[in-house]
N, C-alpha and C positions, 0 to 999 in steps of 0.2 A: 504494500500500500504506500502510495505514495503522500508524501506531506504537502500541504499550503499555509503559509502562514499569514495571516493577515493582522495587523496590529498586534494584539498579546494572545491572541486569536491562533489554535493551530486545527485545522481539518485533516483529517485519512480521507483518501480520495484513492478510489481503484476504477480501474475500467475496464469491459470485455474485452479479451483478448483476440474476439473473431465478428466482425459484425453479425448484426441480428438477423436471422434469416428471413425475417420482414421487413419490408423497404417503407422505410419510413419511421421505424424506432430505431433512437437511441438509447442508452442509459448509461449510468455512473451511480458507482456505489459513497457512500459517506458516511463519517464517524468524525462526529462533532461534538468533543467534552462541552462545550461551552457557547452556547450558539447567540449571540447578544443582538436582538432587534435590527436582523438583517432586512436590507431594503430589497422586495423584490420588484425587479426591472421586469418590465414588460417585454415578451420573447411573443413570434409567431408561431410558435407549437402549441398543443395542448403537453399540461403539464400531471403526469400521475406519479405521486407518489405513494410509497409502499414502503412503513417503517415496520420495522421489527425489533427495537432492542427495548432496554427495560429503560430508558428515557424515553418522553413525546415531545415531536414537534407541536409548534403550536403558533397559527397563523392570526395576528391580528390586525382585522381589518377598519376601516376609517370609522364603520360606524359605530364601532365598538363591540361587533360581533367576532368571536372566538369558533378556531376550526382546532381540529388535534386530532391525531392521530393521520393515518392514512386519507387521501384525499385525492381529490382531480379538481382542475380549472382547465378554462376554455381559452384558447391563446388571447393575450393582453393582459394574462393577470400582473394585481399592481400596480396598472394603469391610473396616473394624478399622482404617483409614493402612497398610494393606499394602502398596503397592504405590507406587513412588517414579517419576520419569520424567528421564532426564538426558541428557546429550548437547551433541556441539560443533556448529557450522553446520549445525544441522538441520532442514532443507525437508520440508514432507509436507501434504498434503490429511490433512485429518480429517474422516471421516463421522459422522454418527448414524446411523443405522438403528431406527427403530419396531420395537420387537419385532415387528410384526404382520407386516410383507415381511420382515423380516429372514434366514427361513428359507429364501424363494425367491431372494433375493439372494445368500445364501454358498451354497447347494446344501446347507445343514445346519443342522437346528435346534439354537438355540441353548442350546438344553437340551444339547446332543451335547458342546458347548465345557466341558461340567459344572464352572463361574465360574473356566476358564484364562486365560491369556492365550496368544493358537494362533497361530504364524508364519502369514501369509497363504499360503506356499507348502505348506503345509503340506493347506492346503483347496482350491488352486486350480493348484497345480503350475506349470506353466508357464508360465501366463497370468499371475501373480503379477511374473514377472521381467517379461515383455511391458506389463503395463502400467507398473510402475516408469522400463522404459527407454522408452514412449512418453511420461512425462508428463514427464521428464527432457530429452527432445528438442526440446519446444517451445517458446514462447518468452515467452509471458502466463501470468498466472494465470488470466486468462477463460477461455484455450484449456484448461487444465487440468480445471478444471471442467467445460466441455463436454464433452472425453472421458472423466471418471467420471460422467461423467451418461448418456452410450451406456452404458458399459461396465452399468453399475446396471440402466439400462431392458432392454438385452438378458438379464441372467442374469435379472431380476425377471419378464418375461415368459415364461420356460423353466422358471421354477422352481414348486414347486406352494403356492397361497395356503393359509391357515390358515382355520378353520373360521368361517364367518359369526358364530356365538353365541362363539365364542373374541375375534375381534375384535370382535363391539361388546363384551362385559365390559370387555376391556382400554381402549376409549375412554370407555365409563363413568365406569372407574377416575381416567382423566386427566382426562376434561370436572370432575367432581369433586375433585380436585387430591388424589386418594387417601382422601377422605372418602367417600366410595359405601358403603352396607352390603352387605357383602363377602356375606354368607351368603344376600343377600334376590339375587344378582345369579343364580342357577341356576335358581329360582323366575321369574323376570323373561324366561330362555331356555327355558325349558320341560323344561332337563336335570334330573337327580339334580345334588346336591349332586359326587358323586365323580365324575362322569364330567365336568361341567367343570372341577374341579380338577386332574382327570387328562390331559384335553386340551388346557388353560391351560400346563401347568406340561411337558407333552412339546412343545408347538409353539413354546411365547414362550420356555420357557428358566428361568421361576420359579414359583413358586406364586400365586394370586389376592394375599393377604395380602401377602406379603411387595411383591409389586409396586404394590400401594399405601401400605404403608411408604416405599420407593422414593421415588412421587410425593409422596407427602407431603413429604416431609424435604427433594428437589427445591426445589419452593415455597417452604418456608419457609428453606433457607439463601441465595437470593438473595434473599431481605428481607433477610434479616442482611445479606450484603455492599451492600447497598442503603440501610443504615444506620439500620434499623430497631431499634430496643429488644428483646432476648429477650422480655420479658414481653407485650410486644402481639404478638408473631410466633404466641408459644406459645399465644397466646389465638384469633386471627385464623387460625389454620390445624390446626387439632383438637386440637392438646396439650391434657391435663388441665390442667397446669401449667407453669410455666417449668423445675421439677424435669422435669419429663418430659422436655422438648422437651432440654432438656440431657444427659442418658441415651440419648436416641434419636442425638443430633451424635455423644456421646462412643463410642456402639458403630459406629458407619456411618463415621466418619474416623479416630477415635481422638485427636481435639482437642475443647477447649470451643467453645462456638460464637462467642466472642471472634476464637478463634486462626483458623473457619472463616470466620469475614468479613471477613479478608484474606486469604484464600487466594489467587491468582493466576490458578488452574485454574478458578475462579467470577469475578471479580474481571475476566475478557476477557473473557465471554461476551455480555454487552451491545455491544461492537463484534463478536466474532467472529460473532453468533450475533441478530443485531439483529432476523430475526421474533416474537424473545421478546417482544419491546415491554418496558415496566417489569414491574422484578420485582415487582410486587404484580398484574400482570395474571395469565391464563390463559395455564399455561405448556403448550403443544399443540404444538413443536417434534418432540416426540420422540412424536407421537402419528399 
């Protein structure tokens, strides 16, 4: 396992050794003695986690509602610095999820989560405790990952896919790092304007636009933690301006993009998340 340390702050962080045999998960393991009022950044994946040790995570959100334990959110979460993450000895697999399986995976789109944060037992009843106390049982982290990698491939293959012209928009979207002309992409599927926007936004969980905002801003805040200049990010990845690109940080975290290039929650991703390659490459993780 390898270490991060951030302030007085140290994380275990492991990762699979073989990608998932499902296109469009990833995951990374963690083991966090001390987890103190983590900002979570808004990401374009859905986000599941799956803790297992004798600490809980424990999510809290603007309105003063509390998540714990095991859970899923629908991509944006943490959108405005809503949403904080904190917790003692806390063990848990963390997935992405592509919007695009995402709905065959939980057995509900993530339009349905309408941008909660939803106890996993909440979606999954049973099986939620079951797999907690089977990843809890064993004794690696490879083995962990192996069995959320059945657990995934079986619900994924039961679950019903999303619409062929729904998913390529969305890889569009990504292959173009949220630069894609959003209005010319219905045209390109042979829909009405309304009826991909309508089937976009009931299967993936947001609307075309807004989930290229999303990848956008993705992109460009791991340049920033990657030590890039605002003014070349802003320039290199659509912003009008550095005004802009600062507007868009300040509504999606609720920091300047100073305070978002040390974030922590961006800041692992290059160990946790190492398909990323450099953050100035094509970020297709979550695609």
């Amino acid at each position: 396992m390898q270490t991060f340390a951030h302030g007085a702050a140290t994380w275990g962080v492991e990762c699979p050794r073989r990608p998932s045999p499902v296109a469009g998960v990833t995951m990374a393991g963690f083991r966090v003695p001390d987890l103190d009022a983590l900002r979570i950044v808004p990401h374009p994946a859905v986000t599941l986690l799956l803790e297992f040790g004798d600490g809980t995570p424990v999510l809290d959100c603007a309105t003063g509602r509390q998540q714990r334990g095991s859970l899923v959110a629908g991509p944006g979460l943490g959108t405005g610095g809503a949403v904080r993450a904190r917790g003692v000895d806390v063990e848990c697999v963390q997935v992405r999820l592509s919007p695009v399986i995402a709905r065959a995976v939980l057995g509900t789109s993530p339009a349905d989560l309408d941008g909660a944060v939803v106890p996993l037992d909440d979606l999954w009843g049973r099986e939620a405790s079951r797999i907690r106390e089977r990843l809890a049982d064993v004794s690696s982290w490879q083995e962990r990952f192996a069995l959320t990698d059945l657990l995934l491939a079986r619900r994924y293959e039961a679950g019903p896919p999303v619409d062929p012209e729904v998913a390529w928009a969305w890889h569009r979207i990504v292959a173009g790092h949220g630069l894609a002309r959003i209005d010319g992409l219905a045209d390109e599927v042979g829909w009405s304007r309304k009826r991909l926007w309508s089937r976009f936004r009931s299967q993936l969980g947001l609307p075309p636009k807004r989930a290229a905002k999303l990848v956008r801003f993705d992109h460009a805040a791991h340049r920033l933690v990657a030590g890039e200049g605002a003014a070349r990010v802003a320039a290199d990845t659509g912003y009008a301006d550095q005004s802009h690109l600062h507007r868009d940080v300040r509504a999606l975290t609720g920091a300047t993009p100073a305070t978002v290039a040390g974030e922590p929650f961006l800041a692992v991703d290059d160990m946790a998340w190492p398909t990323r390659g450099k953050a100035a490459a094509p970020q297709t993780h979550y695609s």
